[in-house]
C-alpha positions as a Markdown table, in Angstrom:
| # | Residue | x | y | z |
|---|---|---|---|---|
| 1 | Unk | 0.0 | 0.0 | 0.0 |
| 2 | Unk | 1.1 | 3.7 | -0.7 |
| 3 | Unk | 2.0 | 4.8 | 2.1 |
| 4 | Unk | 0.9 | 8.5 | 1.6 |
| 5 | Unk | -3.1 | 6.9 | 2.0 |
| 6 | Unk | -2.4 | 5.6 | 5.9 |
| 7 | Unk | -5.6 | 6.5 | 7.7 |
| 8 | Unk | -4.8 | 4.1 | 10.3 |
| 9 | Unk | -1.3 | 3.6 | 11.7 |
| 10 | Unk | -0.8 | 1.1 | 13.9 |
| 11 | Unk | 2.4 | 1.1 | 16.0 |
| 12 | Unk | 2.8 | -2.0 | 17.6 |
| 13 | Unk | 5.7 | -4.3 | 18.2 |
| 14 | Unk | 4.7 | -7.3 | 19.2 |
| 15 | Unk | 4.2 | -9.4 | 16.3 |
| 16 | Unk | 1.5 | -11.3 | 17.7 |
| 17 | Unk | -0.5 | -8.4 | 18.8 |
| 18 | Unk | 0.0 | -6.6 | 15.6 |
| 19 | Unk | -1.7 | -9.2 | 13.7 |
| 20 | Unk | -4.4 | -10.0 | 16.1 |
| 21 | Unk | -5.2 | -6.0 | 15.3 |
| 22 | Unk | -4.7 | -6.4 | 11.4 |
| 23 | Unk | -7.3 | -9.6 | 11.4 |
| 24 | Unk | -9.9 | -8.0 | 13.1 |
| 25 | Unk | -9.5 | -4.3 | 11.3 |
| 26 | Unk | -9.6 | -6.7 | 8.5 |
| 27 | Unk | -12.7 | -8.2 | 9.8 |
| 28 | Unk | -14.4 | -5.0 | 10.0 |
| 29 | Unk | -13.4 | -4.1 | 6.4 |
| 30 | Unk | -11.0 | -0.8 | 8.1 |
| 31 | Unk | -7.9 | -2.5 | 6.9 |
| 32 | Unk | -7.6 | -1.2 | 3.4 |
| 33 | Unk | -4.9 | 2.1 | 4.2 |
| 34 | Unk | -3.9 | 0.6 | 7.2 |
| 35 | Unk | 0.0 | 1.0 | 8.3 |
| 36 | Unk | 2.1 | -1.5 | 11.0 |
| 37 | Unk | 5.0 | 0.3 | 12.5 |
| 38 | Unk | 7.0 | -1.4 | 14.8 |
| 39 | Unk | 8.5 | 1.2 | 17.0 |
| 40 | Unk | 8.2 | 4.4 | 18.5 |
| 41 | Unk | 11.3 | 6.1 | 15.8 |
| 42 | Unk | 10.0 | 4.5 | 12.9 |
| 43 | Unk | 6.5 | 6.1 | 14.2 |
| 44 | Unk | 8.2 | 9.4 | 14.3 |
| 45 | Unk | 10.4 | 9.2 | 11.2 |
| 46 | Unk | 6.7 | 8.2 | 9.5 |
| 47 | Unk | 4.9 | 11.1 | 10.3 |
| 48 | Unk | 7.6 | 13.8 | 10.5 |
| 49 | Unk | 9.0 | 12.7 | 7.1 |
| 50 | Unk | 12.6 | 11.5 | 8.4 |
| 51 | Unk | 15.1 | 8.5 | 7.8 |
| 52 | Unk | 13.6 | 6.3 | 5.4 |
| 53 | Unk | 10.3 | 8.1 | 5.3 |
| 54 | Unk | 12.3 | 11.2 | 3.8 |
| 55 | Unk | 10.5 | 11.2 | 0.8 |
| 56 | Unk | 6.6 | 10.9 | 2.2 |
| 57 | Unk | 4.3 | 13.5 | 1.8 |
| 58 | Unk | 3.7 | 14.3 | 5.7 |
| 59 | Unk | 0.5 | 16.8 | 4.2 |
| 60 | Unk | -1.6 | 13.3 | 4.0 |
| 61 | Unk | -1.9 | 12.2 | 7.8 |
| 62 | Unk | -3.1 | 9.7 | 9.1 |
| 63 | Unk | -6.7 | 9.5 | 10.5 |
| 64 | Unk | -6.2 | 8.0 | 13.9 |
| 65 | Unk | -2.9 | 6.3 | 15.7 |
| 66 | Unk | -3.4 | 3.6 | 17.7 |
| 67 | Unk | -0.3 | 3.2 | 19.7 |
| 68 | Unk | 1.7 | 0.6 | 22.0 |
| 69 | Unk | 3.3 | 2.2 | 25.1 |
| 70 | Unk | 5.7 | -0.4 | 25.8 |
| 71 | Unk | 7.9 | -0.8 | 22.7 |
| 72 | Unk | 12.2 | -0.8 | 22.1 |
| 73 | Unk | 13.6 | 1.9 | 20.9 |
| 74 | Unk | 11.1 | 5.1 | 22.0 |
| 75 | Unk | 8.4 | 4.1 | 24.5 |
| 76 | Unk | 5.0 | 5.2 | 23.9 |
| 77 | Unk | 4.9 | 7.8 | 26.0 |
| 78 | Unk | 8.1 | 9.3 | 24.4 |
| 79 | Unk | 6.0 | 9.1 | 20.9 |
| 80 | Unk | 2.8 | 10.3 | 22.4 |
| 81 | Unk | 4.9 | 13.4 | 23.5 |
| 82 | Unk | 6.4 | 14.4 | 20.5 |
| 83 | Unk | 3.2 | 14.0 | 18.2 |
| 84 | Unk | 1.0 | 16.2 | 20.4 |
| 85 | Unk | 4.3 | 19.0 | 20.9 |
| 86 | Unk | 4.2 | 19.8 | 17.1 |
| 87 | Unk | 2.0 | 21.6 | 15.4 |
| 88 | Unk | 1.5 | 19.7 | 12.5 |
| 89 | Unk | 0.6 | 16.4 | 14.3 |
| 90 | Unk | -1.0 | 17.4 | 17.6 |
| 91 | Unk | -4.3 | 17.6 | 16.5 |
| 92 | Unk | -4.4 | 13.5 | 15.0 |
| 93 | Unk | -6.4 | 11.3 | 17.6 |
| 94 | Unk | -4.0 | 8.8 | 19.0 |
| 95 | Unk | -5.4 | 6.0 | 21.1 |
| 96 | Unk | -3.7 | 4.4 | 23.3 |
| 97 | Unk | -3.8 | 0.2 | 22.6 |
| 98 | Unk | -1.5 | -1.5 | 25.3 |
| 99 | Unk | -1.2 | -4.0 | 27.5 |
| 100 | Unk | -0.8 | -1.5 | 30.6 |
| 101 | Unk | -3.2 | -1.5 | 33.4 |
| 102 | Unk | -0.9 | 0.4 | 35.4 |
| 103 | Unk | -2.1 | 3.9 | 36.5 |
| 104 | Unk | 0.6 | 6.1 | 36.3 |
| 105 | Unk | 0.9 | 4.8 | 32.2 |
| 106 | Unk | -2.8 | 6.1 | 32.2 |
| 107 | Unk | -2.1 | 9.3 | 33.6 |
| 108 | Unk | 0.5 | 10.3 | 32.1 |
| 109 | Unk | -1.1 | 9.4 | 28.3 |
| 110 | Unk | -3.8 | 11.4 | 29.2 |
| 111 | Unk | -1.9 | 14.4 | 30.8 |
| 112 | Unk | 0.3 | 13.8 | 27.0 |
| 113 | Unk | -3.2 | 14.4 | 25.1 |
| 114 | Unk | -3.9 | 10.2 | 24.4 |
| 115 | Unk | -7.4 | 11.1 | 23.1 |
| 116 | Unk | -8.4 | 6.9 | 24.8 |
| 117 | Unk | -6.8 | 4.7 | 26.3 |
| 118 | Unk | -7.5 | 0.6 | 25.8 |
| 119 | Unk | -6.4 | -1.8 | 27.5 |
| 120 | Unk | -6.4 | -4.7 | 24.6 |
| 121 | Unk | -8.3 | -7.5 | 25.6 |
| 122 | Unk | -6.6 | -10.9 | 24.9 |
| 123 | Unk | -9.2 | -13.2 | 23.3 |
| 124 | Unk | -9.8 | -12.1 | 19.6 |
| 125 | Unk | -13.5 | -12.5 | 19.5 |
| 126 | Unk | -13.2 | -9.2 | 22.9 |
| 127 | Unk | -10.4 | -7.5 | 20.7 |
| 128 | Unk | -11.9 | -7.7 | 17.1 |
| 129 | Unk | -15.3 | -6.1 | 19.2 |
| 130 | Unk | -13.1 | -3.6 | 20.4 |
| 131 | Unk | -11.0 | -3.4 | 17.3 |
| 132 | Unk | -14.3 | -2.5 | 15.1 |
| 133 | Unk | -16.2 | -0.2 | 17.4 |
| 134 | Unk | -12.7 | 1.9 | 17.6 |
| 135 | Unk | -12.7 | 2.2 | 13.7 |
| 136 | Unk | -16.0 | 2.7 | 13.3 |
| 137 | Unk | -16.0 | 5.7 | 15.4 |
| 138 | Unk | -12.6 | 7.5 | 14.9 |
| 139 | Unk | -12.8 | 6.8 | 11.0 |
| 140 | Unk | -16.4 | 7.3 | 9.9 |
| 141 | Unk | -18.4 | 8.9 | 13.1 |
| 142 | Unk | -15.6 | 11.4 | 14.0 |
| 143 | Unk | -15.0 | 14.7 | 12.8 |
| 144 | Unk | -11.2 | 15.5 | 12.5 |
| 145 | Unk | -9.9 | 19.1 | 13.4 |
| 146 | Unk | -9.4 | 21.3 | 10.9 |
């Protein structure tokens, strides 16, 4: 897929996890301009237009970022940071999809600008549910900033 369509970039690194996501977007017919990332600098060289990702047009952003806290690399929180610091990304929803229960994560993605945080369920069946009502909402019920 072109890369300059992404409305949905997923930034994930466990593989398992990733592909639970991409089966059940997949299931809900959202997969079609779908992006997998698996850390937090690919993440930012993506949208900032960096690294190997020097030649995408950052104009086209994507629609929603549903994001891992605990990657290598550049942690979550790191990523969330720097996408709501700049002006030209702050105003994409980014959801938080992790693993992390704990309450100071919570916090802290919120007090970053996290527009949700999920805590991914482990059975597909629970995490294609949540998976679809997620897409269906930020991608065709929500209206993005302008």
């Amino acid at each position: 897929m072109e890369n300059n369509n992404v409305e949905i970039l997923l930034i994930e690194d466990n593989k398992n996890d990733a592909e639970l996501a991409i089966r059940a977007f997949r299931k809900a017919n959202l997969n079609n301009h779908l992006i997998h990332l698996k850390n937090g600098v690919e993440a930012l060289e993506f949208l900032f237009g960096t690294g190997k990702f020097d030649v995408r047009d950052i104009s086209k952003k994507p629609k929603v970022i549903l994001l891992d806290l605990k990657m290598p690399k550049l942690n979550g929180l790191e990523v969330l940071a720097q996408i709501k610091a700049n002006e030209q990304t702050k105003a994409i929803p980014v959801v938080v999809l992790t693993s992390s229960k704990e309450h100071p994560d919570i916090k802290r993605a919120y007090a970053l600008g996290a527009n949700s945080y999920i805590v991914k369920p482990v059975e597909f069946d629970d995490f294609s549910k949540v998976v679809t009502d997620l897409g269906f909402y930020w991608l065709l019920k929500n209206q993005p900033h302008v």
